[in-house]
C-alpha positions as CSV (number, residue, x, y, z in Angstrom):
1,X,73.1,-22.9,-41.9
2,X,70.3,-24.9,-40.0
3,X,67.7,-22.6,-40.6
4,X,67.3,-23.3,-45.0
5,X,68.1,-26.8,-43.8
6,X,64.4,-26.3,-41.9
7,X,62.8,-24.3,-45.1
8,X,64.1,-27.0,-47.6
9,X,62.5,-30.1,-45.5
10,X,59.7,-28.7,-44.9
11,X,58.9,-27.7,-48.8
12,X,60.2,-31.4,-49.7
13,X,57.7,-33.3,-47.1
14,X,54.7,-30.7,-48.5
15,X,55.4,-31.8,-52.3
16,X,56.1,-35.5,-51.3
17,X,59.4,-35.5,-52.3
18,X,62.9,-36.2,-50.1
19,X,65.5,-33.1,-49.9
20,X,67.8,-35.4,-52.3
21,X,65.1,-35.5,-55.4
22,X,64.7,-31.8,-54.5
23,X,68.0,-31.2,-54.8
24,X,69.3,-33.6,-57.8
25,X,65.9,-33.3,-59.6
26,X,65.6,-31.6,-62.6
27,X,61.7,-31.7,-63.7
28,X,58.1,-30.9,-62.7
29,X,58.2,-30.8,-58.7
30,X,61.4,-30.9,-57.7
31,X,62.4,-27.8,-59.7
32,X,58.8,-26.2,-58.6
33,X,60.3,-27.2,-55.0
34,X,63.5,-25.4,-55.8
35,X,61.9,-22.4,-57.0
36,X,59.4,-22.3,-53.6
37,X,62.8,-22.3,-51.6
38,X,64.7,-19.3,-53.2
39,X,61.7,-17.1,-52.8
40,X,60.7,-18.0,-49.3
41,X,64.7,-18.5,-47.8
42,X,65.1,-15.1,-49.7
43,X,62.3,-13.4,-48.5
44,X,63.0,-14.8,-44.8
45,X,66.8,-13.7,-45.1
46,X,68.0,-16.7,-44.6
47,X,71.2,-16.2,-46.9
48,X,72.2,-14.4,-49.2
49,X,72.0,-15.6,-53.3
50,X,75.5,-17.3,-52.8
51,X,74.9,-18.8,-49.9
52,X,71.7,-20.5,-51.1
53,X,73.0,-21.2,-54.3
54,X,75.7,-23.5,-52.6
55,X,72.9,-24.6,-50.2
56,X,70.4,-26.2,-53.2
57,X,73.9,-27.0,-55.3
58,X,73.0,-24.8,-58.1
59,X,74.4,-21.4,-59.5
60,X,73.3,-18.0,-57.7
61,X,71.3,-17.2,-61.2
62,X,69.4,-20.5,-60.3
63,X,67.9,-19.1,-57.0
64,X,67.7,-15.5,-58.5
65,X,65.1,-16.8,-61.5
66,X,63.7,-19.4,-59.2
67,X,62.7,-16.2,-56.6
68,X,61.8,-14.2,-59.5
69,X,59.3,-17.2,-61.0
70,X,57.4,-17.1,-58.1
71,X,57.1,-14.0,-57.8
72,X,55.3,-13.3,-61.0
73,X,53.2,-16.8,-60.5
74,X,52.5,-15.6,-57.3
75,X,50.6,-12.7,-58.1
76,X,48.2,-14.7,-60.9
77,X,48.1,-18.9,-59.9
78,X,46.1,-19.7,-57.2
79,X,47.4,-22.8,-56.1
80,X,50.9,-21.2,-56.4
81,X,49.6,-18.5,-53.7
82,X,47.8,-21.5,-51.6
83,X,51.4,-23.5,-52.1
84,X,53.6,-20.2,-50.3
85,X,50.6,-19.6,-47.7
86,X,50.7,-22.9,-46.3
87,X,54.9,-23.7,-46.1
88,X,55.0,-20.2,-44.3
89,X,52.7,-21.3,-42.1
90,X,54.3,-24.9,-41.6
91,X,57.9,-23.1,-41.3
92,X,56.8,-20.0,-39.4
93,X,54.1,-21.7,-36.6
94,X,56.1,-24.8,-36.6
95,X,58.8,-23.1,-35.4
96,X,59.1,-20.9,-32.7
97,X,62.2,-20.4,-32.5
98,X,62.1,-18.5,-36.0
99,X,59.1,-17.2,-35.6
100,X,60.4,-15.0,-32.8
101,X,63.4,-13.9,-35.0
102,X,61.1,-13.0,-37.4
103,X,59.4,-11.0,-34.9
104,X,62.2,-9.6,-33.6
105,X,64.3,-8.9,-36.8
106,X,61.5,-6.9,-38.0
107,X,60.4,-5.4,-34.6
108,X,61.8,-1.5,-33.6
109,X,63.8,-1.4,-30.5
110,X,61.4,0.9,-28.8
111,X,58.1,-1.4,-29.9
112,X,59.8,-4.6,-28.4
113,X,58.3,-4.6,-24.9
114,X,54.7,-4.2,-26.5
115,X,55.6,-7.0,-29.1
116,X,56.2,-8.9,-25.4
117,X,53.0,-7.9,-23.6
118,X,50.9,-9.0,-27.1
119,X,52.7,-12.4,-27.5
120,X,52.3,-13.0,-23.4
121,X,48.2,-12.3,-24.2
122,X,48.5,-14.7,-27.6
123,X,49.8,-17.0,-25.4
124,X,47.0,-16.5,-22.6
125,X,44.5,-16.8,-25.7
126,X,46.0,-19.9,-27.3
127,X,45.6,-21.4,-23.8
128,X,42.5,-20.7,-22.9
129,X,40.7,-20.9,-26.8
130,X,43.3,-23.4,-29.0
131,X,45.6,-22.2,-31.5
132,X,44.3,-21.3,-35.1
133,X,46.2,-20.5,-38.4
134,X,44.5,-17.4,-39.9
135,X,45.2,-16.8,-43.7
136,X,47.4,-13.4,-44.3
137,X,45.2,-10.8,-45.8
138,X,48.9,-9.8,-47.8
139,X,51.5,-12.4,-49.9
């Protein structure tokens, strides 16, 4: 599994912590940590409550109320929304080669060679103009 491997060092070097005190922690930030990689490895399918509960070496109900924690903080804690905005930008612009799975997973076969053409322009436009992060509208 290389791909939560990604997610988990990423949310580590954002809070300032190694994957180890992520993963043997059991206060503050490293549990926060925890929590911020069952609902983001969840939400990016990258395993299922088993597999990422063996991943972070804690029990499936672990990642199941981690996911569900942010998910209510989400909707109300501002710097828990400016927390999950900027690792999916860090895991998802950082990495292309997920980014296009992302695309891709979520892209209808018959859509797929205009999803082509408008990431052959994005690329033309990152070129010419620089590349800019843009805020989702939607968590």
């Amino acid at each position: 599994m290389q791909e939560p491997k990604i997610l988990l060092q990423i949310i580590a070097t954002y809070l300032n912590q190694t994957v180890e005190e992520m993963l043997l922690g059991t206060r503050g930030n490293t549990v926060y940590g925890r929590h911020l990689f069952s609902y983001l490895a969840y939400e990016y399918e990258l395993g299922n409550l088993n597999e990422l509960s063996v991943f972070i070496k804690r029990d499936h109900i672990a990642v199941h109320n981690g996911k569900k924690r942010i998910k209510e903080w989400i909707q109300n804690d501002k710097k828990v929304q400016k927390d999950v905005i900027a690792i999916r930008h860090l895991y998802l612009y950082n990495n292309h080669t997920v980014l296009l799975k992302y695309l891709l997973g979520r892209t209808p076969t018959h859509a797929l060679p205009l999803l082509v053409r408008k990431m052959q322009d994005w690329v033309k436009e990152i070129e010419i103009n620089g590349f800019e992060v843009v805020e989702p509208e939607e968590l």
